[in-house]
Residue, then its C-alpha position, 0 to 999 in steps of 0.5 A: x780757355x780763349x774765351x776768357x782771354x783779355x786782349x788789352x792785358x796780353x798787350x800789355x804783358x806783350x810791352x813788359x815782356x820785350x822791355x824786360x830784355x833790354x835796360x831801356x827803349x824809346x817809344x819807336x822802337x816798342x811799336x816797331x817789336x811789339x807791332x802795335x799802333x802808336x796810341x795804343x803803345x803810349x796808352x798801355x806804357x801811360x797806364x804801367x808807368x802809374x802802376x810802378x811797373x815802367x818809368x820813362x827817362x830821358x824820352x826812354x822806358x824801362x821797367x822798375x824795381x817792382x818786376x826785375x830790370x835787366x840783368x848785368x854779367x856775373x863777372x866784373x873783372x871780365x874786362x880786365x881779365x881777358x886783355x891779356x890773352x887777347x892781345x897775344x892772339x890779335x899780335x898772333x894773327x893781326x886782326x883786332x879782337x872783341x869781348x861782348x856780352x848779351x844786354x836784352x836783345x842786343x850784344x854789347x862791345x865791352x872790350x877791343x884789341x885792335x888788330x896790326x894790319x893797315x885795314x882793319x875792322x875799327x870798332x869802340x867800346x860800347x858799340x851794340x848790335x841785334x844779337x842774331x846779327x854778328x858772331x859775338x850774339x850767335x855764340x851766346x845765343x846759342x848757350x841760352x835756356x829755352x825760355x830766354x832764346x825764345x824771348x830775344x829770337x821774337x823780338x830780333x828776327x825781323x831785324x835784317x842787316x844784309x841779304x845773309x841775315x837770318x831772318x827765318x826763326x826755325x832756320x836759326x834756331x837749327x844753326x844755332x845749335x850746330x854753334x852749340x855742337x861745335x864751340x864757336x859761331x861764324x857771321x858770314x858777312x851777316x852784319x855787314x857786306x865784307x866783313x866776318x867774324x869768327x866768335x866762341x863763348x866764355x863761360x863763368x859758373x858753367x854759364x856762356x856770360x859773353x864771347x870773344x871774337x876774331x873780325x877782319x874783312x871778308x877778302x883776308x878772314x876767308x872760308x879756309x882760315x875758318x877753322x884754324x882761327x876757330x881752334x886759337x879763338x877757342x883756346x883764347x875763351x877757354x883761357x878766359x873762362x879759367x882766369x874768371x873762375x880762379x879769380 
């Protein structure tokens, strides 16, 4: 019942829940998802890192052992086993191409082909976004459980890169499953003004583990390419998808 609730226990719950979707966070950026005031944040941070459930590195906190940290993709050899195909597809089409998998509330760049055009989209390993920003969090997102999905989409709404972003929860959680339906997502200029990406997931163990994606600027990967682009970068997951679960 209400009554018996503990507001400070919630809050509490409220900073190990949203630090249990990433590896680490600064103090800043818990206020900023957890919507409280500094000394309050500090002081219930101060109090779980005494009781071993946080520990603070290099001005960053995480949670320990003692509750679960976050979680790493079940197939290493991803990398590896996704160059090959691809490179076919970015030589094939002339635009670079990405693997990224899902890190708390963030999609992380694990893998880039860089595409053969003149102008073209530069990215770098290690590069991290929001997941409801770009193409590559979309078509992972959407193959989440519920309890997941709806851990990360409380925690990332508010972040808004242009006029695009979704920022209405119940609107994106109805795109997304279209994205689901249809096998591959589409950002539309939604991380950043001039560029789209096109993004499908790839799966090991029937769990979507990452997405490759297919991103050039706005002005070449237009509206009409969309579908073409989505069927080859579908065949290029599912291919992926066959390596992984022959290896």
């Amino acid at each position: 019942m209400k009554q018996y609730e503990s507001a400070t226990l919630k809050k509490g719950l409220l900073i190990l829940d949203t630090l249990q979707q990433t590896e680490s966070m600064k103090l800043s950026e818990i206020i900023q998802i957890v919507n409280l005031n500094k000394s309050t944040v500090y002081r219930l941070l101060y109090t779980l890192e005494l009781a071993g459930y946080v520990k603070k590195t290099d001005f960053a906190y995480s949670v320990t052992e003692k509750i679960g940290g976050a979680v790493s993709h079940p197939s290493p050899r991803l990398e590896w086993v996704a160059v090959p195909p691809l490179y076919h597809l970015s030589r094939e089409v002339g635009e670079t191409l990405y693997i990224g998998i899902l890190n708390g509330i963030h999609v992380v760049t694990t893998q880039v082909i860089e595409g053969t055009h003149t102008m073209r989209i530069h990215s770098k390993v290690g590069d991290q976004a929001y997941a409801h920003l770009s193409a590559f969090g979309k078509a992972i997102l959407a193959h989440l459980d519920e309890r997941k999905l709806e851990a990360i989409l409380k925690n990332v709404i508010q972040h808004k890169n242009t006029p695009n972003t979704f920022d209405d929860f119940h609107l994106l959680r109805e795109h997304l499953k279209v994205i689901r339906q249809q096998g591959y997502a589409i950002d539309d200029e939604e991380t950043e003004i001039g560029l789209r990406c096109i993004a499908a997931p790839v799966f090991y163990k029937e769990t979507a583990i990452a997405a490759v994606a297919i991103s050039g600027p706005s002005a070449r990967m237009t509206k009409k390419k969309d579908r073409a682009l989505s069927r080859q970068l579908q065949e290029c997951s599912m291919q992926i998808s066959k390596l992984l679960e022959n290896e």
